[in-house]
C-alpha positions, -999 to +999 in steps of 0.1 A: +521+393-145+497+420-159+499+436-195+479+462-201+473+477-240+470+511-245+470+542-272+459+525-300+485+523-330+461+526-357+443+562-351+462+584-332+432+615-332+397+623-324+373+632-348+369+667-348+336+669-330+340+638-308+346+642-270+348+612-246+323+607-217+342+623-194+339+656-210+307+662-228+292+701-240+253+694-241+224+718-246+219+754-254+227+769-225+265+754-228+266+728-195+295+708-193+299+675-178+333+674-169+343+637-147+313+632-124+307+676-124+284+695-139+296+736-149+262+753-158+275+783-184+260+813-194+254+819-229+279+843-246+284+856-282+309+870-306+301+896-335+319+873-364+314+864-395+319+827-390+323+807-357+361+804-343+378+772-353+403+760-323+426+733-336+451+714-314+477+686-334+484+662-329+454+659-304+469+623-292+506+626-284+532+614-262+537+632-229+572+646-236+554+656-276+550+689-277+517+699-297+505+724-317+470+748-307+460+768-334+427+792-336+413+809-367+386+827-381+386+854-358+384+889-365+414+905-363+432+922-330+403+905-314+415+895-273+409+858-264+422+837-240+431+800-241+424+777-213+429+741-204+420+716-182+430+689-165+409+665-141+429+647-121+430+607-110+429+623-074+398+640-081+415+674-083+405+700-112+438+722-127+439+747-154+460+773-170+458+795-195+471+824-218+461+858-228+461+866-268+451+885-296+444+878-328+467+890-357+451+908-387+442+875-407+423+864-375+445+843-365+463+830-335+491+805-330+507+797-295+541+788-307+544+818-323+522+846-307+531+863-275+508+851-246+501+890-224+496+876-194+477+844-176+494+816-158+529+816-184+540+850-206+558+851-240+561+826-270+555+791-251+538+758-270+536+741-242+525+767-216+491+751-214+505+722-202+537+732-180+516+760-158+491+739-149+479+748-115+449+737-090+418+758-098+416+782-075+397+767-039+415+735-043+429+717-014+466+728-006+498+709-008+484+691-043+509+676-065+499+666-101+515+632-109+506+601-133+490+564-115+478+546-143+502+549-177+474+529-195+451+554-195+464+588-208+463+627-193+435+641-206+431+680-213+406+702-220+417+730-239+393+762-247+384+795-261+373+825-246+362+860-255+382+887-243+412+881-213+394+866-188+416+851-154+385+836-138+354+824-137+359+803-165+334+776-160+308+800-154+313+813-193+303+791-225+340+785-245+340+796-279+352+762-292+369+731-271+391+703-280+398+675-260+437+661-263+452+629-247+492+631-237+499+595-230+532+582-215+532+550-232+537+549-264+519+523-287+532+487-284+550+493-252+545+460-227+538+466-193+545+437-168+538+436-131+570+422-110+566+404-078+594+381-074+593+374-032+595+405-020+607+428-046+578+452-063+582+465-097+567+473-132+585+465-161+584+482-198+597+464-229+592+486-260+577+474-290+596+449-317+626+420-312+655+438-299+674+434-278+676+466-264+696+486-233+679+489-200+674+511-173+665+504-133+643+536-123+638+550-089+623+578-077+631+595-042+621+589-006+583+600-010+581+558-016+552+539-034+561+528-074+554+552-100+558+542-136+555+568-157+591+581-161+596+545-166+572+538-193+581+574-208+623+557-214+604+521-230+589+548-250+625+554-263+636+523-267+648+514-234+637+482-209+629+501-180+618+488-144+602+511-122+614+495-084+595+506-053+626+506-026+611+526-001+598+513+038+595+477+024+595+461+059+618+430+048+646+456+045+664+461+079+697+470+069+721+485+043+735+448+027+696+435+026+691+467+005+720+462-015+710+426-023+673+440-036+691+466-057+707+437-076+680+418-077+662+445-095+691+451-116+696+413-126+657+412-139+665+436-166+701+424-174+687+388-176+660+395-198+656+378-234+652+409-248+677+432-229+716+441-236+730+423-208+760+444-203+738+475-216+718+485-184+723+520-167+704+535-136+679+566-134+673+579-100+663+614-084+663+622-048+669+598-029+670+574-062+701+590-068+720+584-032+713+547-042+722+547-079+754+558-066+758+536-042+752+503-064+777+522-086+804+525-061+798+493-040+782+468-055+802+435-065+775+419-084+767+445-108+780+469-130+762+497-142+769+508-174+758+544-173+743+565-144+715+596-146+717+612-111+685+640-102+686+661-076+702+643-053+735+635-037+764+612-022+752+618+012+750+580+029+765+572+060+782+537+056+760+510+070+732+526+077+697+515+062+684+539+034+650+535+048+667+552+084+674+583+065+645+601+077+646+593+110+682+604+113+667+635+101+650+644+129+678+649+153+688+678+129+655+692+132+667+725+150+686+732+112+653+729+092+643+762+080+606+772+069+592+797+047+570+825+049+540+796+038+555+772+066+568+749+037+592+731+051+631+733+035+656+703+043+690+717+024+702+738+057+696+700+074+722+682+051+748+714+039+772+709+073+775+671+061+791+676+035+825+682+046+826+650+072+837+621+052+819+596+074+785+612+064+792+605+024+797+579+001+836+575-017+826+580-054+855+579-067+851+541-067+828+544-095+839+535-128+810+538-153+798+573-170+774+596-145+753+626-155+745+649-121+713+672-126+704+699-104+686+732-100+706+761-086+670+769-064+667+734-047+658+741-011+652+706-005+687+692+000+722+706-010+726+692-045+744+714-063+769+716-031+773+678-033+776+680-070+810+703-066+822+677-038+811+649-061+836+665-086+865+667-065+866+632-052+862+617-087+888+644-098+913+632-071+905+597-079+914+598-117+876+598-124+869+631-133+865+619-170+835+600-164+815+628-146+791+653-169+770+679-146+742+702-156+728+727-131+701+749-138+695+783-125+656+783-110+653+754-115+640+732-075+643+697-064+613+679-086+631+680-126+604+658-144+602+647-172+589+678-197+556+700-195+555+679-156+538+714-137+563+730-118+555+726-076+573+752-054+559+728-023+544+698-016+525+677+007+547+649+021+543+615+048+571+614+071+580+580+076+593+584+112+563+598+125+535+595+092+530+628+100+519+652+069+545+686+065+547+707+034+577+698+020+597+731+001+610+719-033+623+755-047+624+766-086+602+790-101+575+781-129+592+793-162+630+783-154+617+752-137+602+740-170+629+753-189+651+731-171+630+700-177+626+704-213+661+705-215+671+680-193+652+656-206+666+659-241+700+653-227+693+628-205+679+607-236+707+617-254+735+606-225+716+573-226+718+567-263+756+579-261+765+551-237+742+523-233+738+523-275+761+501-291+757+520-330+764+554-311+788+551-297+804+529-329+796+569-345+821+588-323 
């Protein structure tokens, strides 16, 4: 077992002029130490009155918190932009930023002002965050996602003279402030699982409870990630992030099936968890086997189900950890793009219709929310959605379905202000070989989506796995 503390509960900001060793602005000529590089600025000025004050609140926050940035003391209709920053845990630099001008008291608010152009347009808070992109020269294929929930997302955000859209470490920033997004919220306990062969992390929020819980997987990519995981303990809920994918002990579909409900049976059995109160989050691939516990499984019973971007596709008997394999005898139905990302929906699309290639949902008896984006081009969600639908309709079960699809939105809905990926590097496990996998969505409707999404997935959580909400309907 491994606890590890994190943001501290007892000052939640940075003094104003404070930056952490990571990110340091030294000497006259405006060098910054950013990570282990140095940016060597030129000097530039302003002709005002007073120096610029850039203000960003709160400057510690929770990931899905959205914050306020805030400059003053300009002179009016004066153009600036605002940039941020993000080094990454893979060594990777991203930024994004916004064009402005100042109204005629000087001032200039993000939530409020119109952004003219940069990496996001219009009124957007949380543009800073959600366009994030690789600086430009990167390597290709990156994908921004959290390792270590102990430690937060750091960001860098800036001001420059005038609407500048590169170049921007080669300029001195009229004011910076450093802000931490964490995904843990203070209090939360995170414990290391490795019971025999299952891998996990669990997250118990702060104080006696007992509270509801949730079993969290994530798609066929493989490896554990946490932070959607620590994000719901955030909320209140016991949450265990399960690795599931390419474990070598797992040969076949009822060895799977047993791990499932082992994973399941750690959070129901815990002191401080609602034993009859525990619900599944999957997307992808997470969601083919959140279905699948929900429809077959004797020795659980799920309480509540949150299905992303994925579908009932599962041919019976076959090991979830074969589905990539299978893949490839399909391979003359994968499409590419003008980039040579790869797309997987045409793949999957013709299954839909054979019953022997899909689960029978209408077995399943507890609540289900279905998520999609209308753009996936990564598998044929919001097809199997509508097919979902009709088999719980002609079971009796429509009732217990709820379905939000998103217009441009892709494949990867995260959790909010997550950057948007049109395509992304990905390991085939049959082969290990590296493709470009195509996701689909576009930036603005992509995030859109998130934001939304997430509110209602916390919301269709508290509904059902909440014993004083649902005591208010």
């Amino acid at each position: 077992m491994f606890h590890c503390s994190n943001m501290p509960s007892t000052s939640l900001r940075f003094k104003p002029q404070t930056l952490p060793n990571r990110f340091k602005l030294v000497g006259v000529d405006g060098t910054l130490h950013f990570g282990k590089t140095t940016f060597h600025r030129r000097v530039s000025t302003m002709s005002i009155r007073a120096p610029p004050v850039l203000s960003v609140s709160p400057v510690r926050g929770m990931l899905d918190e959205k914050f306020s940035v805030e400059v003053k003391n300009l002179p009016p209709g004066v153009p600036v932009t605002l940039h941020s920053l993000h080094h990454s845990e893979d060594k990777d630099y991203w930024e994004a930023y916004g064009h402005y001008v100042s109204d005629h008291t000087g001032k200039v608010t993000v939530s409020e002002d119109l952004s003219y152009g940069g990496t996001f347009t219009g009124k957007e808070a949380m543009g800073l965050v959600w366009s994030l992109r690789p600086v430009p020269g990167s390597r290709s294929g990156l994908r921004l996602r959290k390792k270590d929930v102990c430690s937060p997302m750091e960001l860098l955000v800036s001001l420059y003279r005038g609407h500048a859209v590169e170049g921007f470490v080669e300029q001195t920033p009229l004011a910076s402030v450093l802000t931490e997004r964490w995904h843990m919220a203070p209090g939360v306990q995170r414990i290391e699982i490795r019971e025999d062969t299952l891998r996990g992390t669990l997250f118990i929020p702060p104080g006696v409870g007992p509270f509801p819980g949730m079993l969290d997987m994530w798609g066929g990519g493989g490896g554990l990630l946490e932070y959607r995981a620590a994000l719901l303990a955030s909320h209140g809920f016991v949450s265990l992030a399960l690795d599931y994918v390419g474990l070598t002990h797992m040969h076949s579909e009822e060895l799977e099936l047993k791990y499932f409900e082992r994973a399941f049976n750690i959070i129901a059995e815990h002191p401080k968890v609602m034993a009859d109160r525990v619900g599944i989050l999957g997307l992808s691939l997470g969601t083919t086997v959140a279905l699948y516990i929900a429809s077959y499984s004797k020795a659980v019973n799920p309480r509540c189900c949150v299905c992303v971007s994925g579908s009932h596709l599962h041919r019976m008997g076959q090991s979830f950890s074969s589905t990539q394999p299978k893949m490839t005898d399909f391979a003359h139905r994968i499409r590419f793009d003008e980039q040579n990302r790869m797309a997987w929906k045409p793949l999957a699309l013709p299954l839909i219709p054979d019953p022997s290639e899909k689960m029978d949902v209408g077995r399943i008896n507890c609540p289900v929310l279905l998520i999609n984006g209308e753009d996936d081009q990564n598998w044929p969600t919001v097809e199997s959605a509508e097919d979902i639908a009709q088999i719980m309709r002609a079971a009796g079960k429509e009732h217990l379905l709820s379905t939000l699809t998103y217009p441009g939105a892709g494949h990867l809905i995260e959790p909010p202000y997550s950057p948007h990926f049109r395509g992304s590097n990905f390991i085939l496990k049959s082969t290990k070989e590296k493709v470009v996998l195509l996701w689909g969505g576009e930036t603005k409707p992509h995030s859109d989506a998130q934001e939304d999404s997430w509110r209602k997935i916390l919301a269709f959580l508290s509904l059902h796995l909440y014993p004083m909400a649902q005591a208010k309907l």
